[in-house]
N, CA, C and O of each residue as an XYZ file, in Angstrom:
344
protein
N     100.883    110.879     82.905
C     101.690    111.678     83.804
C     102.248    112.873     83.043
O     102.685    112.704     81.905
N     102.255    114.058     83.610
C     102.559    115.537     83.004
C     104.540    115.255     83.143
O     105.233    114.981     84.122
N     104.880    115.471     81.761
C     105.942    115.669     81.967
C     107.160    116.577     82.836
O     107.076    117.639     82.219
N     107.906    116.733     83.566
C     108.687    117.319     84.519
C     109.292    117.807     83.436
O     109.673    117.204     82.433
N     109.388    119.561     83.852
C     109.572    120.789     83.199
C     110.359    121.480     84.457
O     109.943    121.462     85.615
N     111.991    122.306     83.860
C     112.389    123.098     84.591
C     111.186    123.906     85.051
O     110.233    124.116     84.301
N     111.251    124.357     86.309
C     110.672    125.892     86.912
C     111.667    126.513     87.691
O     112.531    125.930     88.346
N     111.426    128.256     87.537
C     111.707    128.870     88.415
C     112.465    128.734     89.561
O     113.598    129.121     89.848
N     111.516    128.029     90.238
C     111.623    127.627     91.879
C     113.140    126.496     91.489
O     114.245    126.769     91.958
N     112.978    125.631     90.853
C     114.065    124.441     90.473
C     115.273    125.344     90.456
O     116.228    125.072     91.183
N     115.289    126.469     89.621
C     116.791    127.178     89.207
C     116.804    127.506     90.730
O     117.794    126.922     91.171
N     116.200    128.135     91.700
C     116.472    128.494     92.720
C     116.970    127.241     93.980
O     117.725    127.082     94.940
N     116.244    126.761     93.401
C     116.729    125.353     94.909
C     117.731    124.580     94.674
O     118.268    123.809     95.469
N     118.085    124.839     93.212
C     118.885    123.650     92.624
C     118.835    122.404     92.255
O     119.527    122.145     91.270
N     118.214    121.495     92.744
C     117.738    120.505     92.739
C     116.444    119.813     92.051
O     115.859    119.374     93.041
N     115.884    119.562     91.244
C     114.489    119.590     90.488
C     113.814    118.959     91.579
O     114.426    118.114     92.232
N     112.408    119.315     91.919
C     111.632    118.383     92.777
C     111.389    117.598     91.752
O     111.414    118.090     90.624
N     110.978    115.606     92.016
C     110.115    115.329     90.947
C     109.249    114.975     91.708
O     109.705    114.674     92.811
N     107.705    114.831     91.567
C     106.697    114.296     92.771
C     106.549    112.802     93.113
O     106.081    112.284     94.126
N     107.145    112.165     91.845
C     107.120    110.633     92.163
C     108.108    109.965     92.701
O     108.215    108.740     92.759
N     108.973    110.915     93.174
C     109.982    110.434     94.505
C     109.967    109.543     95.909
O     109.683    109.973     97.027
N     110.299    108.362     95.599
C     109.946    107.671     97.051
C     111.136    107.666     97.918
O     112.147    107.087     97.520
N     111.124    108.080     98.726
C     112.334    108.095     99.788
C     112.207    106.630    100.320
O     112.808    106.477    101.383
N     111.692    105.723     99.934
C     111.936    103.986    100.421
C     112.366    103.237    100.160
O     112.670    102.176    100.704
N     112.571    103.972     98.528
C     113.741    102.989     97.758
C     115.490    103.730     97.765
O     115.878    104.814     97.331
N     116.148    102.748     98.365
C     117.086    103.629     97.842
C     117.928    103.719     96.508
O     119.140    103.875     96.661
N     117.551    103.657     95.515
C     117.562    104.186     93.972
C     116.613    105.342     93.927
O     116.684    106.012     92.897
N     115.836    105.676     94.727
C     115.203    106.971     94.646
C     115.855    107.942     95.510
O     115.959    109.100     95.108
N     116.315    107.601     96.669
C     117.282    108.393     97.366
C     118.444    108.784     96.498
O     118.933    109.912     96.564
N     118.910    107.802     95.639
C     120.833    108.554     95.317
C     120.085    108.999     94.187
O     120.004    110.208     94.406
N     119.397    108.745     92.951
C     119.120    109.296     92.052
C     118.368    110.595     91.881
O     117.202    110.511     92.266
N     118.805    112.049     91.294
C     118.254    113.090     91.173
C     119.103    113.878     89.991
O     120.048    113.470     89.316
N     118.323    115.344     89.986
C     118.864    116.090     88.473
C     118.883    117.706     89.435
O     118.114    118.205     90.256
N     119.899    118.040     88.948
C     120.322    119.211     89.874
C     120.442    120.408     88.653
O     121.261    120.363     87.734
N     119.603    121.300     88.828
C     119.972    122.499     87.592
C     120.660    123.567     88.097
O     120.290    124.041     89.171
N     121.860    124.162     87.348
C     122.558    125.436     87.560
C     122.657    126.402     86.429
O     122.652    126.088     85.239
N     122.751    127.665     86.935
C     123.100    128.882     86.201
C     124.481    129.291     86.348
O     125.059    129.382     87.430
N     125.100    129.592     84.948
C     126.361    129.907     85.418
C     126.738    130.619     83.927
O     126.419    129.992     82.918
N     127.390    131.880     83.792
C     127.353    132.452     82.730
C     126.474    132.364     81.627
O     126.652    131.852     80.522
N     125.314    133.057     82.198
C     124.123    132.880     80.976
C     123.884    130.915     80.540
O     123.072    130.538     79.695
N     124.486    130.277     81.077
C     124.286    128.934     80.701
C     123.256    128.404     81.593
O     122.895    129.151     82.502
N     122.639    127.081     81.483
C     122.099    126.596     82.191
C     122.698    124.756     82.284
O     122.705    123.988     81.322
N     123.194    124.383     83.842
C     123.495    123.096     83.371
C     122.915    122.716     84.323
O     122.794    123.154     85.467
N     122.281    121.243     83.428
C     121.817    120.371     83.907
C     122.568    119.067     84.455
O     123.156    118.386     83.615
N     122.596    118.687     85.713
C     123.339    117.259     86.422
C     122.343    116.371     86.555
O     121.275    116.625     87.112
N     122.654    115.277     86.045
C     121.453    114.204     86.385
C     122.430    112.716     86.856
O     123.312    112.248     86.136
N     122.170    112.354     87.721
C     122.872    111.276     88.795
C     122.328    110.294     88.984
O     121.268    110.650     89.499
N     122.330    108.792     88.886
C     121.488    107.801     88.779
C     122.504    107.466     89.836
O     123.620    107.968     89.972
N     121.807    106.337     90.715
C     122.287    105.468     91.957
C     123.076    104.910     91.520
O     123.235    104.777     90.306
N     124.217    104.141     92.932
C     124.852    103.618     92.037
C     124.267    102.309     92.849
O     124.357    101.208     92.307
N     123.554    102.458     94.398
C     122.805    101.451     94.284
C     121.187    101.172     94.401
O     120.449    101.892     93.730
N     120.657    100.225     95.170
C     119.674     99.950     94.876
C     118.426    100.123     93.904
O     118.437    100.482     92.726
N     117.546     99.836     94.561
C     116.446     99.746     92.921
C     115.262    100.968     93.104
O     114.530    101.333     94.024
N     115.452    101.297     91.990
C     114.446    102.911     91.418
C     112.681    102.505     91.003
O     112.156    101.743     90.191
N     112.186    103.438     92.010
C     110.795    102.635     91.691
C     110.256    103.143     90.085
O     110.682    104.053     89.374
N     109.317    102.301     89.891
C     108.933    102.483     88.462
C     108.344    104.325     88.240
O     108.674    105.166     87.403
N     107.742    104.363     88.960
C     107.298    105.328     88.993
C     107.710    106.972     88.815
O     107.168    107.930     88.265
N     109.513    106.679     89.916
C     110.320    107.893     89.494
C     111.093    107.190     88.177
O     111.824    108.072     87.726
N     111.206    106.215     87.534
C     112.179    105.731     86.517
C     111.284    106.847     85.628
O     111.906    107.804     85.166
N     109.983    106.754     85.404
C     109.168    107.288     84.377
C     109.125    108.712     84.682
O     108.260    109.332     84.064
N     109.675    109.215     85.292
C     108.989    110.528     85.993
C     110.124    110.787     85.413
O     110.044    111.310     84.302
N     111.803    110.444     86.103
C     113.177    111.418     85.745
C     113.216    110.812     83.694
O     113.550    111.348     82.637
N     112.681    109.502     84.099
C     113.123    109.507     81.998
C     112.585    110.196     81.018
O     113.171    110.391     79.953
N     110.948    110.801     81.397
C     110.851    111.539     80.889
C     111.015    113.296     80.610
O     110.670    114.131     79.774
N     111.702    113.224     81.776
C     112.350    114.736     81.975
C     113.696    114.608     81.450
O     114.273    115.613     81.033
N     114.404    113.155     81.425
C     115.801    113.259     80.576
C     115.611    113.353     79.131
O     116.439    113.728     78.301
N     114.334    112.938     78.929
C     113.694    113.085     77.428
C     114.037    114.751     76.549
O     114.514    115.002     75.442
N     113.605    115.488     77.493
C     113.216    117.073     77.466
C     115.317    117.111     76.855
O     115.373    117.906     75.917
N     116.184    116.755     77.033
C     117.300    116.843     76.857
C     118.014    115.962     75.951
O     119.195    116.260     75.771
N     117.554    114.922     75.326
C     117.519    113.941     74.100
C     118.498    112.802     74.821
O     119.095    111.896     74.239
N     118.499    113.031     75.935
C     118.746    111.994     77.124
C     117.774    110.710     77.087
O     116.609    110.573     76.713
N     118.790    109.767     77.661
C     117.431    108.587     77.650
C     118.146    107.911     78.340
O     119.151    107.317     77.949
N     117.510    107.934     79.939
C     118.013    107.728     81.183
C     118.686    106.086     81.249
O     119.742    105.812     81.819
N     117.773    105.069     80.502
C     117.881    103.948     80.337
C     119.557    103.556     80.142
O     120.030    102.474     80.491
N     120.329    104.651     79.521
C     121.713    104.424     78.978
C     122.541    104.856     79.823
O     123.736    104.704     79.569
N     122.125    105.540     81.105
C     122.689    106.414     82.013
C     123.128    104.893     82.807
O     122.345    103.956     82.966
N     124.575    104.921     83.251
C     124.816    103.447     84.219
C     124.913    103.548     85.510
O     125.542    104.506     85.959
N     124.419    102.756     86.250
C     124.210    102.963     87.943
C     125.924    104.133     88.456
O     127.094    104.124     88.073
N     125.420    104.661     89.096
C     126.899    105.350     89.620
C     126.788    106.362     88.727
O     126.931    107.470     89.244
N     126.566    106.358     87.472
C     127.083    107.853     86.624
C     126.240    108.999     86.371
O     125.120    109.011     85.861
N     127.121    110.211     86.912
C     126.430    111.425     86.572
C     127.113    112.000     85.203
O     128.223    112.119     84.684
N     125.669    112.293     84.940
C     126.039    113.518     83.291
C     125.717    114.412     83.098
O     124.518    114.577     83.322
N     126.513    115.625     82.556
C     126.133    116.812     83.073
C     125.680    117.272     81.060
O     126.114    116.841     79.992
N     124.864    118.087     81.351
C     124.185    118.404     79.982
C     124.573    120.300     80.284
O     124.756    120.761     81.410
N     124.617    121.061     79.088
C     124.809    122.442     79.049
C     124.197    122.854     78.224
O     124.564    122.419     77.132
N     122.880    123.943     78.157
C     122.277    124.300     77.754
C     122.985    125.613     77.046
O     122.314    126.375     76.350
């Protein structure tokens, strides 16, 4: 699987698409990573559920994009968002 890389389009929507998103689980519903610009900065929000269960598929998809940030989603606890500043 190609690792998930800010784009363009992401700074604009806010929100990162990731493609292995299942809207059936809901751990894939509450969990997402939201990027902003704000004085030449760039911050990154990344939000893990606080319930249900995350399919394997986006676990691997957002962990390795928390990778890209020396993040390692695994430590992230249901409910908590962390905001990273580039």
């Amino acid at each position: 699987m190609e690792t998930t890389k800010i784009k363009a389009e992401d700074l604009k929507a806010g929100f990162v698409n990731f493609q292995s998103k299942n809207w059936g689980f809901a751990g894939d519903k509450g969990t997402w990573a939201r990027v902003d610009k704000k004085d030449n900065r760039i911050i990154i929000i990344i939000n893990k559920a606080m319930r249900g269960m995350i399919s394997e598929a986006y676990t691997n998809e957002i962990s390795d994009f928390c990778e890209n940030f020396d993040v390692n989603f695994n430590d992230i606890s249901s409910g908590q968002k962390i905001t990273i500043t580039i």
